[in-house]
N, C-alpha and C positions, 0 to 999 in steps of 0.2 A: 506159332501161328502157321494157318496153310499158305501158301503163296497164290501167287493169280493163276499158276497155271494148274493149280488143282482145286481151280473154281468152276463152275456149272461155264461152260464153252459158248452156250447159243443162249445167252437171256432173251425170253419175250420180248418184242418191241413194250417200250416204255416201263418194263419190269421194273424195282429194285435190286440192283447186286450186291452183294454185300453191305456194309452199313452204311447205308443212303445212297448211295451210287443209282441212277437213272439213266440207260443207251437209249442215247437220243440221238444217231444215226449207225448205217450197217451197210458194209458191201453185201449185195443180193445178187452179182453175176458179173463175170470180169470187169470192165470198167463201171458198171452198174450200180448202185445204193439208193437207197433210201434214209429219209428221215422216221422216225420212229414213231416224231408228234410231227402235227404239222409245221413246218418250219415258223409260223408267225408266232405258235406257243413255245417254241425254243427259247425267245426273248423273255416271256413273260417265265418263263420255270426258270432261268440263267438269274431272273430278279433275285430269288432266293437262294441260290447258290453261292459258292465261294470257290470252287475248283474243277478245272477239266481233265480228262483222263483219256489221253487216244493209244491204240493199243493194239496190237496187231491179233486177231481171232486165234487164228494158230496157234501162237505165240506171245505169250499173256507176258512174259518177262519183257518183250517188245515193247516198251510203253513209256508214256512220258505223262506224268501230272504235275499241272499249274501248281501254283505258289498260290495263297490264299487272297483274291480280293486283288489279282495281276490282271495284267490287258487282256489275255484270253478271255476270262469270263467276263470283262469290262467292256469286250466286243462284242460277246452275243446278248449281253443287256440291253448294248445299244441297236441291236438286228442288223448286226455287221459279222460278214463273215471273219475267220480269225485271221488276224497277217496282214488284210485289206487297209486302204487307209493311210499308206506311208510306206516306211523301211523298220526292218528289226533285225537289226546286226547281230551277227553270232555270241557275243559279247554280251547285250545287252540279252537278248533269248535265256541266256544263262541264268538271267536274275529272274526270269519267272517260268522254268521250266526247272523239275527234275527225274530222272529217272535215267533208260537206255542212251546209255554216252555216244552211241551212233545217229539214233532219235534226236538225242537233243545237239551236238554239235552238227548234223552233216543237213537233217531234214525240218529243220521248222523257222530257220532265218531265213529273209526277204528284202530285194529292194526294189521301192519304186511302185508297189503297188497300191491301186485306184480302190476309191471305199468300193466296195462290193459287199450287195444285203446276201442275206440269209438264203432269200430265193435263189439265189444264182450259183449259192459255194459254203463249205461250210470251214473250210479252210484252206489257203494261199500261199503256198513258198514259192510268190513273185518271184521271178529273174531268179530262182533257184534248182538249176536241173538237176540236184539230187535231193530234192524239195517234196516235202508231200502237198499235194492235191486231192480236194476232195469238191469238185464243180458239179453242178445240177445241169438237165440240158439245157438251161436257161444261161448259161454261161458261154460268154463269145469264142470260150476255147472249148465248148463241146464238154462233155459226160468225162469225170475224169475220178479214180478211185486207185490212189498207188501214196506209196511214200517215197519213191522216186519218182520223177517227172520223165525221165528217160527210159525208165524200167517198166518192168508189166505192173498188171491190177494186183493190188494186193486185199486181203480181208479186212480192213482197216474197221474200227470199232471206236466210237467217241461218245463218251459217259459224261454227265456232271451231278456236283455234289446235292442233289435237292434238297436233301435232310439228312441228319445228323452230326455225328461229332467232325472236327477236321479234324487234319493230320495235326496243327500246331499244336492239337488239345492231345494227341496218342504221342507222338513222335514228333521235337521239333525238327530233324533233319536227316532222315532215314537216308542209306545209302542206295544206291542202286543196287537190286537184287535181294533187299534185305527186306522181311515180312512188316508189316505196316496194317495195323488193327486188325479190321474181323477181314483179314483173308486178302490182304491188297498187298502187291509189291512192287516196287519202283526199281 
């Protein structure tokens, strides 16, 4: 199979990528993004989903997908941003992330942070400064689009599963780097 980085680079907003994949947000200028749908139908497309996929543009190997039916998509069900809402120790991160071993150990654990909706963030690595952020200006810390909190803006790209197969039904536990159905790699 092809890998992600020899997938189509700039999907439509609210496109399909690959088998069922929907980017339902996009950095659009240094710390800048957007959502793809409006943020209140993030919740309602997440109802039917089972997995998230964040992932750097450039760098499609860059990337990290949820574990099927974990707290990421169990937060934007509920119109919470992801990470909001509590702490998510490195440890525990583990049991529902897999993919880029620097993605998932160094950038998506949290501690201490406040529910935060949909409108203000789409994802929080509270008290994590080499944490990715992805804030709206609606957020008290300002317009934020990086996978380091200390670092520049990155391209940052976050998908979820709307339809089709999951991974557990292709691959129960692909490695990172390893091709994974129509064209996805973790």
């Amino acid at each position: 199979g092809r890998t992600v980085a020899e997938e189509e680079p700039d999907p439509r907003p609210g496109e399909a990528v690959g088998e069922g994949w929907t980017r339902i947000a996009h950095q659009v200028a240094g710390h800048g993004w957007a959502y793809d749908v409006p943020a209140r139908d993030v919740q309602r497309l997440a109802a039917s989903a089972t997995r998230v996929l964040v992932r750097d543009a450039g760098n499609h190997a860059y990337n990290a997908v949820s574990t099927p039916e974990s707290k990421p998509i169990q937060q934007l069900r509920e119109g919470q941003c992801i990470g909001s809402g509590g702490s998510h120790a490195q440890g525990e991160i583990e049991g529902y992330w897999r993919g880029h071993e620097d993605l998932v150990d160094k950038r998506l654990w949290n501690r201490g942070c406040p529910p935060t909706p949909l409108s203000e963030g789409l994802f929080w690595a509270c008290n994590n400064g080499q944490g990715l952020h992805l804030f709206t200006r609606e957020h008290p810390q300002g317009e934020r689009c990086q996978f380091n909190w200390s670092g520049r803006p990155n391209a940052v790209e976050v998908f979820i599963d709307v339809a089709g197969r999951t991974v557990a039904e292709e691959e129960p536990d692909p490695r990172p780097g390893e091709a994974v159905g129509e064209g996805w790699t973790r």
